[in-house]
C-alpha positions in Angstrom: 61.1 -116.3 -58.9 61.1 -112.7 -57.0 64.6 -111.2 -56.3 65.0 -109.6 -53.1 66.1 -105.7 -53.3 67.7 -104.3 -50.6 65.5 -102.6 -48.0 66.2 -98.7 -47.4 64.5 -96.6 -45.3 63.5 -92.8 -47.0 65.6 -90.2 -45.5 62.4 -88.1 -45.2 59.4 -90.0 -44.2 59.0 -93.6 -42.6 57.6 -95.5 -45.4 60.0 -97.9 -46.7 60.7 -98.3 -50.6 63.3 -100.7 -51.9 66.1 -99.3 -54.3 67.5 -100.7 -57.6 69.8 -103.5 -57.0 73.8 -102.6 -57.1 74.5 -106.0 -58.0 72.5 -105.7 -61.5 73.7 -102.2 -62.6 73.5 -102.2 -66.4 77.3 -101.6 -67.6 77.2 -98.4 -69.1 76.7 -96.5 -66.0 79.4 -94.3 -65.2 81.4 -95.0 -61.6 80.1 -93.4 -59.4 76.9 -92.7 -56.7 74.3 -93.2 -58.9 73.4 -95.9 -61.3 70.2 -97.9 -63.0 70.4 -101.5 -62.6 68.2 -103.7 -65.4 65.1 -103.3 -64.0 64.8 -100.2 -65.9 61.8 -100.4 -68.4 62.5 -96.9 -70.5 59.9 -95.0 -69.7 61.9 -92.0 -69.7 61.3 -90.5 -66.5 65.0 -90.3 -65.6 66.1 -88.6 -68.5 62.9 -85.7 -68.1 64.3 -85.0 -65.0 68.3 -85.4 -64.6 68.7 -84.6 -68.6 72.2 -83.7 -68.1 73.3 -86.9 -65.9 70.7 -90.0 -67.7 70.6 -90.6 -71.2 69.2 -93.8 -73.1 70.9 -96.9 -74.2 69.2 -97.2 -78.2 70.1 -100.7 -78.8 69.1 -102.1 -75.1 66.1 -99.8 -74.6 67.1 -99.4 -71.4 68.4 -95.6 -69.6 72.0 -95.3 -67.9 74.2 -92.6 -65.9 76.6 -91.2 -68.4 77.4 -88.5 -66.1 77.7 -88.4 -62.3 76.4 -84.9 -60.6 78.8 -82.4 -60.5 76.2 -80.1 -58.4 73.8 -79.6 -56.0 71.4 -79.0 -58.0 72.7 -82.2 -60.2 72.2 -84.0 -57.2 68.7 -83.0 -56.6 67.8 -83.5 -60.1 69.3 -87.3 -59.6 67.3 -87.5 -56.7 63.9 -86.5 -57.8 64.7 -88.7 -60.7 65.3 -91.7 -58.0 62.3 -91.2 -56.1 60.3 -90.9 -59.4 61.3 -94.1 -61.2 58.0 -96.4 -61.2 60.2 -99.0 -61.0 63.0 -98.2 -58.5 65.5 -99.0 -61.5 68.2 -96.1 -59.9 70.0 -96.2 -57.3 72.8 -93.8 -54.9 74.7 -96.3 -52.7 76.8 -92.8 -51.7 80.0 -94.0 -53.5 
């Protein structure tokens, strides 16, 4: 059975893309904006990228926020990261 992600529209172009659930975060994220919700296949993208906000969960094989950004370039970082997952496992709901 297909779960139904949320729709959101990208801030810079009119193609759609759907965004990681904020439901299913995995629980090791820390509070905050971002987050990776169990989707997340370890690929390792995240952790290239945003090296100083995702890091990877040994035992679940699985990558998590263990550090909101602080910055703007932070932010950028978790942002590229976002739009880069193959699977749309992160998410920013802006908290």
């Amino acid at each position: 059975m297909s779960k139904t992600l949320p729709f959101i529209p990208r801030p810079s172009s009119l193609t759609p893309y759907f965004m990681a659930d904020p439901n299913d975060r995995v629980p090791e994220n820390t509070p905050g904006a971002y987050y990776v919700d169990t989707n997340c296949i370890d690929c390792d993208v995240c952790r290239d990228t945003a090296s100083s906000n995702f890091t990877r969960h040994d035992r679940g094989g699985y990558s998590f926020v263990f550090k909101q950004p602080q910055t703007g370039a932070e932010r950028d970082l978790c942002e590229e990261a976002l739009m880069a997952c193959p699977v749309e496992a992160i998410g920013n709901d802006g908290e």
